[in-house]
C-alpha positions as CSV (number, residue, x, y, z in Angstrom):
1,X,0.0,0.0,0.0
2,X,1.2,3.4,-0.6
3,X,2.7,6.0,2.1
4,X,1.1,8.9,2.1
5,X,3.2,11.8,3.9
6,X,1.2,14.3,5.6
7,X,2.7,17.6,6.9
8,X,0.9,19.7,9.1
9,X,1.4,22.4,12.0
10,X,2.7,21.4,15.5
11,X,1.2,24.3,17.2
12,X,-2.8,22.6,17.0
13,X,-4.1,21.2,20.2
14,X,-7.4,18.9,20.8
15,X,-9.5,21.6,20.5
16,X,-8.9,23.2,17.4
17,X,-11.1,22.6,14.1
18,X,-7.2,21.8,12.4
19,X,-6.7,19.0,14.7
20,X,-10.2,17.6,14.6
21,X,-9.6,18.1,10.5
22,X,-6.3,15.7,11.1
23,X,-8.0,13.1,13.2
24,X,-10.5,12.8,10.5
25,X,-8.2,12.7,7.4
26,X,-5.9,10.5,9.8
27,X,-9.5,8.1,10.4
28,X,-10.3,8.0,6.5
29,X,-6.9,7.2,5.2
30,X,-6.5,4.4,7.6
31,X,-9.8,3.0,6.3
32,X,-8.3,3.3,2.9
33,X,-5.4,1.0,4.3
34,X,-3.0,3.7,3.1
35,X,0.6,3.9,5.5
36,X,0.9,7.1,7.2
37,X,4.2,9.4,7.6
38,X,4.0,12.3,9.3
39,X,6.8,14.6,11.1
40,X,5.9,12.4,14.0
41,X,5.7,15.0,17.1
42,X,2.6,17.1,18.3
43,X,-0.3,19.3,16.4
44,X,-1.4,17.7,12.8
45,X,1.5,15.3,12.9
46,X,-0.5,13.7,16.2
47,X,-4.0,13.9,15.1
48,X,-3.3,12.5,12.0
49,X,-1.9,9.5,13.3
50,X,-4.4,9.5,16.4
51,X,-7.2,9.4,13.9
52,X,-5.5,6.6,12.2
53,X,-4.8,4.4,15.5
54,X,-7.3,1.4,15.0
55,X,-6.4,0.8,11.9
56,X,-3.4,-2.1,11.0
57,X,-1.7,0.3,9.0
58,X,2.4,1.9,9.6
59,X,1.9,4.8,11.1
60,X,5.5,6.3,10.9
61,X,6.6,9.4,12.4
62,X,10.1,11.0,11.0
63,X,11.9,12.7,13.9
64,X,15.2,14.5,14.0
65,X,17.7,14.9,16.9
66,X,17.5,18.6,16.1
67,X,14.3,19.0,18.3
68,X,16.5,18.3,21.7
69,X,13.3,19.1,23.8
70,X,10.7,17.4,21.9
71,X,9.1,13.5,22.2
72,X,7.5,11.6,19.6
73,X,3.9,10.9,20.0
74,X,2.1,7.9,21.5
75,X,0.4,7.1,18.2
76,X,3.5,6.0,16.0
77,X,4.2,2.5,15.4
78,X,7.6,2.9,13.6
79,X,9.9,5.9,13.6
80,X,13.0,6.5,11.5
81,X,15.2,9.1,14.1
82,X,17.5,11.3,11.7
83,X,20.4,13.8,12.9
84,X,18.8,17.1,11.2
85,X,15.5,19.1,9.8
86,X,17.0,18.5,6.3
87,X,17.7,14.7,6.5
88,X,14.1,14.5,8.0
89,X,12.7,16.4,5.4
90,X,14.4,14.7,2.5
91,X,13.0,11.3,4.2
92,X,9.5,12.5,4.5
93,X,9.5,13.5,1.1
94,X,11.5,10.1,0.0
95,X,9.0,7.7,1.4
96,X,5.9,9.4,0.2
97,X,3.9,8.4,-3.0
98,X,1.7,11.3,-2.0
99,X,1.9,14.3,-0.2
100,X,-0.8,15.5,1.8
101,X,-0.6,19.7,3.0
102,X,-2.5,20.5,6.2
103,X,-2.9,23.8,7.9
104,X,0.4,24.9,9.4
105,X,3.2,27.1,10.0
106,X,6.2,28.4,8.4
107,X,7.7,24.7,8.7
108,X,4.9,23.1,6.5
109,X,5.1,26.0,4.6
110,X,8.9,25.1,3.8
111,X,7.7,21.2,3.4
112,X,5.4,22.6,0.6
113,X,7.6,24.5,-1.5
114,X,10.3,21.7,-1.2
115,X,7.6,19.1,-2.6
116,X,6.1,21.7,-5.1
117,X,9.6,22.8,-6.5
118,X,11.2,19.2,-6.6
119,X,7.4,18.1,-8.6
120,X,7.6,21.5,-10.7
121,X,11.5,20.9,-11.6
122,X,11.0,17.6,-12.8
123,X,13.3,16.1,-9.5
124,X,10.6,13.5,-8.6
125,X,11.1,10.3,-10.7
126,X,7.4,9.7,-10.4
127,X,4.1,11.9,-10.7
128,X,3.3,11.8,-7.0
129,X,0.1,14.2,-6.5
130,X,0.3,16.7,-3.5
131,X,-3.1,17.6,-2.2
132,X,-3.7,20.9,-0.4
133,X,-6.2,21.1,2.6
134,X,-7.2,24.8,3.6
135,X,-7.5,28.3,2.7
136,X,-3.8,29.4,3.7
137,X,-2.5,26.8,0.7
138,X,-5.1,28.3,-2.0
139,X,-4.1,31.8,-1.4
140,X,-0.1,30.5,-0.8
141,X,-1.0,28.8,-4.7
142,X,-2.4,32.7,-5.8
143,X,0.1,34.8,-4.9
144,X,2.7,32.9,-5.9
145,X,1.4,32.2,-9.1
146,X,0.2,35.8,-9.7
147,X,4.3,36.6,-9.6
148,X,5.2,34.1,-11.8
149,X,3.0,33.5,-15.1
150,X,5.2,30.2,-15.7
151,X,4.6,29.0,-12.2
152,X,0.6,30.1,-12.7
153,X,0.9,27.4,-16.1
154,X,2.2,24.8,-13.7
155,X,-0.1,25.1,-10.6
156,X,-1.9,22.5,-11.8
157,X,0.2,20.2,-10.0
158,X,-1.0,20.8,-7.2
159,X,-4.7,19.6,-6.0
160,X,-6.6,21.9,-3.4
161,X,-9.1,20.3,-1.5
162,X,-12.0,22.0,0.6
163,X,-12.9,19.3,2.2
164,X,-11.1,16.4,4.5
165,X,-13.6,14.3,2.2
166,X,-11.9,16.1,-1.0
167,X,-8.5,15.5,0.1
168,X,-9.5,11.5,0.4
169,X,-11.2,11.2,-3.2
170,X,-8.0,13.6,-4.4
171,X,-5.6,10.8,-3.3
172,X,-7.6,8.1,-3.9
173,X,-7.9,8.8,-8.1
174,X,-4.2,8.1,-8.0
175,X,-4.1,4.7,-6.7
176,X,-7.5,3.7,-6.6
């Protein structure tokens, strides 16, 4: 089954529509039998693979030495521990056959353009689809492109989804 690589915020607690949005994309992909790989510490990264936690499925969480005061969470069942944010990044983006972009912060944000640049370049060896959850993403997608007329003619590598439900039937026409 594929890996699908989910990047998402850290700052989102319980009680946040984002987090509740993770648990049930985290829920739906598990049903879907797809393996999860997510950053592998708090926010997104946790709800995602909370939501996913009754399911048989890897649930693998990508850490990095270079968070000296932060733990895993509970709800991995495989991590691969790196040395740095780069060797993290490169492996989260390695083991994915699709990329999945959740609310977040200016570290997603960096996780996005890494995946978008590396798919618009022609880097990735294979046509792995990146779907886009939430309004931040669409307007990130809109100002960039209105800079760029050739990046405007290539957005359409990217899928935005307005619904958790979206996002599912977005990755699901790629391997389904």
């Amino acid at each position: 089954m594929p890996i699908i690589t989910v990047f998402g915020g850290g700052t989102y607690t319980e009680n946040m529509p984002e987090y509740c949005s993770g648990m049930e994309l985290g829920k739906l992909l598990g049903e879907k039998n797809f393996h999860i790989a997510t950053g592998g510490y708090s926010g997104i990264m946790e709800a995602v693979l909370r939501g996913a936690k009754d399911y048989n499925i890897r649930r693998i969480g990508v850490t990095t030495d270079f968070f000296k005061n932060r733990q895993p969470n509970e709800y991995i069942n495989e991590e691969i521990r790196l040395n740095d944010y780069f060797d993290r990044l490169n492996k989260l983006i390695e083991i994915g056959d699709a990329y999945i972009v959740m609310p977040g912060e200016t570290g997603t944000l960096l996780e996005f353009a890494a995946v978008w640049a590396l798919k618009e370049k022609g880097v990735m060896k294979e046509n792995k689809p990146i779907v886009c959850y939430g309004d931040q993403w669409n307007e990130v997608i809109q100002t960039m492109s209105f800079y760029s007329e050739a990046l405007l003619e290539r957005s359409y590598l990217i899928d935005y989804a307005e619904t958790i439900d979206d996002v599912i039937d977005n990755v699901c026409k790629y391997f389904g």
